[in-house]
Structure formats: C-alpha cells, structure tokens
C-alpha positions as CSV (number, residue, x, y, z in Angstrom):
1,X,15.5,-14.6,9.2
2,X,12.3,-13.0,9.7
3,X,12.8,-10.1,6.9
4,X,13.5,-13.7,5.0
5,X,9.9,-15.4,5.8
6,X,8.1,-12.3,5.0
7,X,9.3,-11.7,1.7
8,X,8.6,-15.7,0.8
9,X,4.9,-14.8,2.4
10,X,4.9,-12.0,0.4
11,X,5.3,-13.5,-2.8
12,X,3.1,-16.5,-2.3
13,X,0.6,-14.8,-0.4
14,X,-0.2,-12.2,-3.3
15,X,0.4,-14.7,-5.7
16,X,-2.8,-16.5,-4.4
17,X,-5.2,-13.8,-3.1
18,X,-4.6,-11.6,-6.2
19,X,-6.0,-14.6,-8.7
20,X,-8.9,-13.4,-7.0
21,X,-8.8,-10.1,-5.4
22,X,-6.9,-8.5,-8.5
23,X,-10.6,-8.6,-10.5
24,X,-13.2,-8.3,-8.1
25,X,-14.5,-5.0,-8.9
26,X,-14.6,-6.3,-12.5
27,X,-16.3,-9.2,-10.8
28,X,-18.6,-7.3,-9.4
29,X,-19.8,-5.7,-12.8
30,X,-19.6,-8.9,-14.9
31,X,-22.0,-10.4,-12.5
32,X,-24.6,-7.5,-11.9
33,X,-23.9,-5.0,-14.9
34,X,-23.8,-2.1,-11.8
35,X,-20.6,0.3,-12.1
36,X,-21.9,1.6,-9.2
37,X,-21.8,-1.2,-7.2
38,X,-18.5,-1.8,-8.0
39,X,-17.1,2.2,-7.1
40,X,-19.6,1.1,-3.5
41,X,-17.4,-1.7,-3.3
42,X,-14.4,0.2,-3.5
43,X,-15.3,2.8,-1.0
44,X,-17.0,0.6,1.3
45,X,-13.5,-1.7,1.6
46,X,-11.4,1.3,1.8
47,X,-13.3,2.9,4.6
48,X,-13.9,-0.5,6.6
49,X,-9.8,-0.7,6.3
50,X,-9.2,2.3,7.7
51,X,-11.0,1.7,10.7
52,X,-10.0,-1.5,11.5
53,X,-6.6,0.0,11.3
54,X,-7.5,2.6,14.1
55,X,-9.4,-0.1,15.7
56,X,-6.5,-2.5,15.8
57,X,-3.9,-0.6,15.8
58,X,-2.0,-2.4,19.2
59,X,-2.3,-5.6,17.9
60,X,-0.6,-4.6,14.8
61,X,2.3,-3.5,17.3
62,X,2.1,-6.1,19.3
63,X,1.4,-9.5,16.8
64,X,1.8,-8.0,13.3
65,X,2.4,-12.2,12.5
66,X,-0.5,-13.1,13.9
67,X,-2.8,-10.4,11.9
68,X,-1.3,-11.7,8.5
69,X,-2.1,-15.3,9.8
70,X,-5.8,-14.8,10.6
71,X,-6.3,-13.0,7.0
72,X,-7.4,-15.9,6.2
73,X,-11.0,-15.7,7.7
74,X,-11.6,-12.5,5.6
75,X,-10.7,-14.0,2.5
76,X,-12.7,-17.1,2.5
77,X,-15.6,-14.7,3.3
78,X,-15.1,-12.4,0.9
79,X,-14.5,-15.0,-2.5
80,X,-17.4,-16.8,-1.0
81,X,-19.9,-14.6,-1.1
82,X,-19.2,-13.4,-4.5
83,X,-20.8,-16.5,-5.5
84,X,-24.2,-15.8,-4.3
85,X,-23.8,-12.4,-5.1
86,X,-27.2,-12.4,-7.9
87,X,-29.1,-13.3,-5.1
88,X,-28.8,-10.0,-3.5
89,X,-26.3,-7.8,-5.2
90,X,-26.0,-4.7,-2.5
91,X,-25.9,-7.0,0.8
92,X,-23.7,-8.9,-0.8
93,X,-21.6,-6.2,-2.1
94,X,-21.6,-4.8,1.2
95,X,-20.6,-7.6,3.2
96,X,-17.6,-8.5,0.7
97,X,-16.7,-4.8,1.1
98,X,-16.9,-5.5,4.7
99,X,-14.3,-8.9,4.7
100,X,-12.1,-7.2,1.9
101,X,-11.5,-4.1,3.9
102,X,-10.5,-6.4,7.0
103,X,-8.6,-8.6,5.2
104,X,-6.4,-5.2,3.6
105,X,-6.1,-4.0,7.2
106,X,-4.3,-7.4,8.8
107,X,-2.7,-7.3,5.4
108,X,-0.8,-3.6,4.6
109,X,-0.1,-2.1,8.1
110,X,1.4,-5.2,9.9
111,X,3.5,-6.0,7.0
112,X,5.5,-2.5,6.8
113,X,5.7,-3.3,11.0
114,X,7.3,-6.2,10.6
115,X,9.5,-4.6,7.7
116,X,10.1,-1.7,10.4
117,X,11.4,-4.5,13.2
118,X,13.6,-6.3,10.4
119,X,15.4,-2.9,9.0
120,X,18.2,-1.4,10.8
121,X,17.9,2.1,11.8
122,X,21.2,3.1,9.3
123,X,19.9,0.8,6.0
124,X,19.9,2.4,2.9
125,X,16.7,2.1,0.3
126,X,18.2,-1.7,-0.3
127,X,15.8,-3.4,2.2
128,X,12.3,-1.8,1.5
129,X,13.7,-2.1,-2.2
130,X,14.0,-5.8,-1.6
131,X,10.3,-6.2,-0.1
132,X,8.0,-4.2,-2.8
133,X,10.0,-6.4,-5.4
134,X,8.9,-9.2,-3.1
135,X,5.3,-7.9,-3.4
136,X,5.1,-7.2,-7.4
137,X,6.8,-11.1,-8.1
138,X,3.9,-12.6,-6.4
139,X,1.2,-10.1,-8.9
140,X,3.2,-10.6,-11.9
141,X,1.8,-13.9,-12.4
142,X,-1.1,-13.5,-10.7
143,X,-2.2,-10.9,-13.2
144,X,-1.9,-13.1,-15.8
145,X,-3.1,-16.5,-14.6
146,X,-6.0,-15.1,-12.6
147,X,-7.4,-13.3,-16.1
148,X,-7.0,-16.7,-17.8
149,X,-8.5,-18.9,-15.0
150,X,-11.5,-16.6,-15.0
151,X,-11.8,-16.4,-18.2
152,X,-11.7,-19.8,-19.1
153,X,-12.3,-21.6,-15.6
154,X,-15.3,-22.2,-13.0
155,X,-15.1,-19.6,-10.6
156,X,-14.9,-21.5,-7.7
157,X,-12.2,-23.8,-8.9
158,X,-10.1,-20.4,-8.8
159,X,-11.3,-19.7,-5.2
160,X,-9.9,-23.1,-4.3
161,X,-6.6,-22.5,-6.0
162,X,-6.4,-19.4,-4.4
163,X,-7.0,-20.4,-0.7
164,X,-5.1,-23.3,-1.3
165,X,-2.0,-21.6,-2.1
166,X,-2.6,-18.9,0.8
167,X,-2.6,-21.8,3.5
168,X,0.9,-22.9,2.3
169,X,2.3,-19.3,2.2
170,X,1.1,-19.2,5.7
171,X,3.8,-21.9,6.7
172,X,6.6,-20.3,7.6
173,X,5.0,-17.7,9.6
174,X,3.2,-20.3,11.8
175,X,6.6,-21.7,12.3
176,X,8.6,-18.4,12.8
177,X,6.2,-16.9,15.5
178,X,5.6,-20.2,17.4
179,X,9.7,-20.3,18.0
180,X,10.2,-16.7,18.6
181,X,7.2,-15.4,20.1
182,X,9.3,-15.7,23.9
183,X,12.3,-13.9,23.2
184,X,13.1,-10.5,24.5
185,X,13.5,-8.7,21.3
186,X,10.9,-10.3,19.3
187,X,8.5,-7.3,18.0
188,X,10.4,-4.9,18.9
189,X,11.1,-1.6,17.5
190,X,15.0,-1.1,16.2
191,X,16.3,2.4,16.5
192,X,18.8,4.5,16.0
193,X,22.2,5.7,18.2
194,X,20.3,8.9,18.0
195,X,17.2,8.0,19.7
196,X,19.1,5.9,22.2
197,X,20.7,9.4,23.4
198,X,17.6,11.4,22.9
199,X,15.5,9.1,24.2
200,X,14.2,10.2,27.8
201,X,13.9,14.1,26.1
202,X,11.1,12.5,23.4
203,X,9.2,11.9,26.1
204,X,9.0,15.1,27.7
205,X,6.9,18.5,26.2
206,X,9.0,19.2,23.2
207,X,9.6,15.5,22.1
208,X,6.2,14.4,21.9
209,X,5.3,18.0,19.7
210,X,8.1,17.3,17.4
211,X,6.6,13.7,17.2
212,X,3.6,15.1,16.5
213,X,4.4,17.6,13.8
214,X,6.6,14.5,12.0
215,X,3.1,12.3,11.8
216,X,0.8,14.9,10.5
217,X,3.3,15.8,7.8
218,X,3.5,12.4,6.7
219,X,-0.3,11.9,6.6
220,X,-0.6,14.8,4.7
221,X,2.3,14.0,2.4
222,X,0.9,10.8,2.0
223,X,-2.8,11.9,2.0
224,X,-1.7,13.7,-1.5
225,X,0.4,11.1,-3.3
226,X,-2.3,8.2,-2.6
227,X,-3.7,9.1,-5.8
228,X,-2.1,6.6,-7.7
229,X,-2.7,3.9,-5.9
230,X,-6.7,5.0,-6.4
231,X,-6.4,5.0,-10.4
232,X,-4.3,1.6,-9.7
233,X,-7.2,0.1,-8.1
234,X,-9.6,1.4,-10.9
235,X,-7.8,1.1,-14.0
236,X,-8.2,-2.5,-14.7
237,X,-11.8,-2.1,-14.0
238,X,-12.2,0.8,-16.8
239,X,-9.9,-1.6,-18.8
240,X,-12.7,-4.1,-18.6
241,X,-15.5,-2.0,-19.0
242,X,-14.0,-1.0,-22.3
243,X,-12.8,-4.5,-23.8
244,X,-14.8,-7.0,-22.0
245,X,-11.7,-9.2,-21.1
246,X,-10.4,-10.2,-17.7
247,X,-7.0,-11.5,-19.4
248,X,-6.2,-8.3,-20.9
249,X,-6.7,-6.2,-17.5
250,X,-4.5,-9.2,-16.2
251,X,-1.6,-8.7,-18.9
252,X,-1.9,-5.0,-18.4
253,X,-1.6,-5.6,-14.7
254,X,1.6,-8.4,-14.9
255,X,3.1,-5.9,-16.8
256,X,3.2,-3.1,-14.7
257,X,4.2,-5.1,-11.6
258,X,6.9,-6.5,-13.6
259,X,8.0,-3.2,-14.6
260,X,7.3,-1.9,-11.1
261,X,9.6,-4.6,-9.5
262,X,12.4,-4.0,-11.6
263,X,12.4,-0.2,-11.1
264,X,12.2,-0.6,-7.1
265,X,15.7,-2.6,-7.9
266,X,17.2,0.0,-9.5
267,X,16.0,3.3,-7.6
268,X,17.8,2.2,-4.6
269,X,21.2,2.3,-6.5
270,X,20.3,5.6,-7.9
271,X,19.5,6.8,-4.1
272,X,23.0,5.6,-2.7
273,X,24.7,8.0,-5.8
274,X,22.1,10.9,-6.1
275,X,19.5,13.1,-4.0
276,X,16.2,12.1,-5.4
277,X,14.3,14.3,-4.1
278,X,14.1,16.3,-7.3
279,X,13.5,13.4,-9.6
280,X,10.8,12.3,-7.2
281,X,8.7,14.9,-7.4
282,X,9.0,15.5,-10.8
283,X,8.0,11.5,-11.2
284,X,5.0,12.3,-9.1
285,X,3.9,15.3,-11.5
286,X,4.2,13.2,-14.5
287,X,2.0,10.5,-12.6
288,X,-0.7,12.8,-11.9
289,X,-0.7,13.4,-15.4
290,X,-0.8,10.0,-16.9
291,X,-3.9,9.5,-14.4
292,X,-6.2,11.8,-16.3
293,X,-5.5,9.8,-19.6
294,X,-5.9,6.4,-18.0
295,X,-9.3,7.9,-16.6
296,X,-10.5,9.4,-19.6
297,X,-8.8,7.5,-22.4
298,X,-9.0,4.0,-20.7
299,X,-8.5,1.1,-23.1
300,X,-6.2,2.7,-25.5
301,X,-2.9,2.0,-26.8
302,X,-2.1,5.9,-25.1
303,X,-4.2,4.4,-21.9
304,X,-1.4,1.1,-22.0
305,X,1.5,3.1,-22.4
306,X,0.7,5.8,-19.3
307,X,-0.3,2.9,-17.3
308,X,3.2,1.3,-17.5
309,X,4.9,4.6,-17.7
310,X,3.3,4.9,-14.0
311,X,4.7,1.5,-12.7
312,X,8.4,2.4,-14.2
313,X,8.0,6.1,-11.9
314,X,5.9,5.1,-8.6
315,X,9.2,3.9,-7.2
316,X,11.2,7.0,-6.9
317,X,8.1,8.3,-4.8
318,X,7.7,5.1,-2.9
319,X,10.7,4.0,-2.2
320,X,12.0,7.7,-1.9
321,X,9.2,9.1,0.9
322,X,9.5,5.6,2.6
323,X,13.1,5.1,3.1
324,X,13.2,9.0,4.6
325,X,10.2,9.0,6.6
326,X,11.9,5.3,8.2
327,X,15.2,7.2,9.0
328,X,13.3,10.3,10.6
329,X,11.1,8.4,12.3
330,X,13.5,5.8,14.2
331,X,15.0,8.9,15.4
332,X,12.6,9.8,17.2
333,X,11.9,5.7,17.9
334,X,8.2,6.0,16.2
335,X,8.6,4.1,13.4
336,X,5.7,2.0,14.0
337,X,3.5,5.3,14.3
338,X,4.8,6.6,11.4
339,X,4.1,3.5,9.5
340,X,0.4,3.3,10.7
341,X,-0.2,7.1,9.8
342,X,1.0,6.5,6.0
343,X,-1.8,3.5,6.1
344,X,-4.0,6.1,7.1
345,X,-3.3,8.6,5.0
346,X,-3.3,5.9,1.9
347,X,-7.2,5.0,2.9
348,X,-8.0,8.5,4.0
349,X,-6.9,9.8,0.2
350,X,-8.1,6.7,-1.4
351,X,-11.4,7.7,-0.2
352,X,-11.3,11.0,-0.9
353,X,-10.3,10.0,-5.0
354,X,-13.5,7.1,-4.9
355,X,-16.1,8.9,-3.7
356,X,-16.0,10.8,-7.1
357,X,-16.8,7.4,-9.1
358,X,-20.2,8.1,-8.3
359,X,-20.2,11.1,-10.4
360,X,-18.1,8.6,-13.4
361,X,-15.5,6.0,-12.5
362,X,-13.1,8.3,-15.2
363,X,-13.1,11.3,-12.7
364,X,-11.6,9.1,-10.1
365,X,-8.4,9.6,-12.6
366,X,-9.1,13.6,-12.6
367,X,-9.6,13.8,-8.8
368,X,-6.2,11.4,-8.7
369,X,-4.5,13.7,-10.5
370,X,-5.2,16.6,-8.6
371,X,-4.3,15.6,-6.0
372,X,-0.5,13.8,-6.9
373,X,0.1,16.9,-9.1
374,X,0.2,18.8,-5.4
375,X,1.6,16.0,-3.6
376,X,4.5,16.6,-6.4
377,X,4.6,20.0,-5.6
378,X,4.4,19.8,-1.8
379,X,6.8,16.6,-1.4
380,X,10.5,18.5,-1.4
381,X,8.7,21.0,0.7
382,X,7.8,18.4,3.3
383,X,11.0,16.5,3.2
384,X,12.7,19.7,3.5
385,X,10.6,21.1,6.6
386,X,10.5,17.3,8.7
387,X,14.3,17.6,8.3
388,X,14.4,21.0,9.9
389,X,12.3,20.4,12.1
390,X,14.2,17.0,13.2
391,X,17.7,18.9,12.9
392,X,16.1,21.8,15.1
393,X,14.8,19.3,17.8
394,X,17.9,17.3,18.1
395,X,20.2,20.1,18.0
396,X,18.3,21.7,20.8
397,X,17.4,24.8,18.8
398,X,13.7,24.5,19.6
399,X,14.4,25.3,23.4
400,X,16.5,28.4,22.0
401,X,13.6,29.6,19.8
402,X,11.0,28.9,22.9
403,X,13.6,31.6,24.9
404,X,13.6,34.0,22.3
C-alpha cells in the first residue's frame, strides 16, 4: 500500500512543485539579467542539499514520510521570495538557494528509502521502473503548463496553483503514516535470505570493510554518471537564454520526461531477457556526448534532438546501476546506506559540473561530459568488482586470502 501512496505523491507532488521549480533558474535571469546568479543559485542549492542530507541523515531512516510532509515549509519560502527578488537580487538568490536545497534534501533521499522499505529484496527492475515513471508523469505536464502559466499568467497565481496542489498530494501520506507509524515493521529495512544468514558476520571486522568498500564504489560510480543530471538542470536554462521562451524550455522538458517514462517501462523488460551491463555503458558514453552539443549548441534543432536522445538512454544507466546496487546492498542489509551515498554522490558530482558555469554555463556540458564519458568507461568495471567482492565475502574467500 505504501509503494501505492508514494507513487500517487509522486506524481502530484512533482506535478505541482515543478510549475514552479522546473524554471527557476530561468526565473532567476528573466528577473535580474545575471547568468551568474542563476549558475550561484545552482551551486548554492546543490551544496545546501548535500548537507542537509549528511545533517539529516537518521531522520531520513527513521521518518522518510515525515521529511516529504514538512517539504512544504521550503517551498513556500523559496517561490516567495522570488517575488521580492529585484529588491535584493544576491540575498535573495541566496536564501532561495538556501529553501530549494532543503526542500531537494527531504525530497530525493527519503523517497528512494521509502522505495528501499517497499521493494522486496528478490524484485526485479519492475518496481523502481514503476516509480521513475511515477516521477516523469507528474513533469510531463508540468513542463508544459508551467511554461504557459508563466508565460501568460501573474506569477503569483502560479505559486498558488502550485502550493495548492502540493497540499492535496500531501493527503495520503498524512493518512498512511498516522495509521502505521505503531506497527513493528513500519520503516523498516527488507532484506534478503542472504543477509538473514550472514547477518551477525556483517557486523564483525570483515563485514563492516566489505560494507565499506560497496559504499565508496557506488559514490564513486555515481560521483561519475551525475553528469547528466547537471546538463539536465541547465539545459532549459541555455534553452531560454537562446530563445527567450519559458513554453518552449517547457515543451522541450514534457518531452523528454515523456520519453524518459516510457523508456524506464521498457528497460526493465529488456533486463529480465538480457545483461545490460554492456548497453549501459555504451548509453552512458553516448550521453556524455550529446552533453557537449546541448552545452555548446543549445537552442538548435541538433541541441532538441540530443536532448531527447538523452531521456530515451538515461534509463538503462538508472534503472541498470539502481536495481544492482539495491540487490548488493540488501545483502549486506545497507540498503538505506547505499541509497544515501548515491544522493551524495549525485550533489557531490553535481557540484563538481556547476562550479564551471562561472567560467560559461556551456562548459557545464563539457565538464558533464567528461565526466559520464568515464563513468561509461568505469561502470562494468565497478559492477564487475562490487560483485566480486560480494561473492568473495559471502563465500568466505576473504578469510582464505587474509591466511594466505
């Protein structure tokens, strides 16, 4: 039931913040003619996200339902101030920054935990296939309507669409959490027949190293392919910059999250016939190539084409890395680690591929690219070497290397 309500939040929930959200870098630059303040924006939210996600990370264990429910407090304050933002453009950049970033933090990790307590240990793709289609239905429309309210609309009639909506999405969640919150298994991690067997040798020496060695390779792995989601975040800004037209960066966007949902149906029944892992990282090369022509080309026809080209690949990597990183990591009964270090990893990349839009928001897509190209490379590798290492631990040839 819960996996249920979440993917009804999901698509309301982004249906209403994203009328807003979606544009509000291009916001940002309509009002006060600043790129820069827009990539400050950017980096700002980014960075206050990750550390509200190191800050808060027991609570998102602990109450992931609550954190989605008190979202709401950030994004009142963040559409708010936007209004008063030609009063004082860099405070009031930086305190939006500020309220975005917290509102992304209650938002991204405690989903995937709630997504980790909702899918068994021995699913398939089908289930996280299921919730990132969940996710793109409520932007498809939202790309579109939000460019045409804002283009056409009073600002701050959008803003009370948007929070409007958000409050009813909230619904079900309030309900779900007030009737569950007692029981014994509520929030609580499901694992595998493997870990149930392993489980008192995880904790010792040994367990907690191969724990160890599983995070960091997923932060890394992650780390690298977080490129995309940078030149995702920018694209509809340079889109703007180009042609002047919030319903055009909208289209672009319904588009690709149309295109994005219907590949995350289909990958999944690819996975249950084929090994991907081949086809993934050959999608993530090809990625890291169409982000140098959306960064340098934005606002062409070649610019459109790459951009949707991305949404019909980014499945096979995120679907792919996600379902795999779920199995491993129930194993070993950390699957709510392992989801908090791939939102760390996201932000910590994200970060790394912003910082360059003060040099030119078009090398953001250069320093994307660079940095999926190797996370194309390095993915089979990694996927290989966490399986190794997994098989190693649970087949007890660690302790026979140690002796040798």
């Amino acid at each position: 039931m819960q996996f249920k309500l979440l993917q009804f939040y999901k698509v309301l929930s982004n249906f209403s913040t994203s009328l807003i959200s979606a544009f509000i870098s291009l916001l940002i630059y309509q009002q006060t003619g600043e790129i820069y303040l827009s990539v400050l924006c950017l980096v700002i939210q980014t960075l206050v996200n990750l550390i509200f996600s190191v800050a808060l990370k027991n609570w998102f264990y602990k109450k992931p339902q609550l954190c989605l429910l008190l979202r709401v407090v950030p994004i009142i304050a963040s559409q708010v101030l936007l209004i008063f933002i030609n009063a004082s453009p860099i405070l009031i950049v930086l305190a939006c920054a500020f309220f975005i970033g917290l509102n992304y933090a209650l938002k991204y990790t405690p989903s995937e935990i709630i997504l980790a307590y909702t899918t068994p240990a021995q699913s398939n793709a089908k289930n996280i296939a299921i919730s990132r289609f969940s996710e793109e239905a409520g932007y498809v429309l939202a790309g579109v309507l939000g460019g045409f309210f804002l283009d056409n609309l009073n600002y701050i009639v959008v803003i009370v669409i948007s929070l409007s909506l958000y409050l009813v999405s909230c619904i079900p969640l309030v309900i779900f959490y007030i009737n569950n919150k007692k029981h014994s298994s509520f929030n609580t991690e499901e694992v595998s027949n493997a870990f149930i067997h392993y489980e008192t040798k995880v904790q010792d020496g040994r367990g907690k190293k191969v724990c160890k060695k599983m995070l960091f390779a997923y932060f890394v792995e992650y780390f690298l392919i977080s490129g995309i989601d940078a030149i995702y975040c920018v694209f509809s800004l340079l889109v703007y910059i180009n042609q002047g037209s919030f319903l055009l960066s909208g289209i672009l966007n319904g588009i690709f999250d149309a295109l994005y949902g219907l590949s995350s149906i289909i990958i999944p029944k690819l996975d249950d016939k084929f090994d991907l892992t081949i086809w993934s990282s050959i999608s993530i090369i090809l990625m890291g190539g169409c982000s140098i022509i959306l960064g340098l080309y934005a606002g062409t026809i070649l610019s459109f084409v790459c951009y949707e080209l991305i949404a019909v690949l980014w499945p096979f990597m995120t679907i792919f890395v996600h379902q795999r990183m779920l199995m491993k990591s129930k194993i070993l009964g950390i699957s709510n680690d392992a989801t908090w270090i791939k939102q760390l990893g996201i932000l910590s990349g994200n970060i790394f591929a912003f910082v360059f839009g003060f040099i030119s928001v078009p090398v953001i897509g250069i320093a994307s690219a660079v940095i999926t190209v190797v996370g194309g490379v390095t993915t089979p590798i990694n996927e290989e070497r966490t399986r190794k290492i997994l098989v190693d631990y649970l087949e007890n040839n660690e302790i026979t290397n140690e002796k040798q």
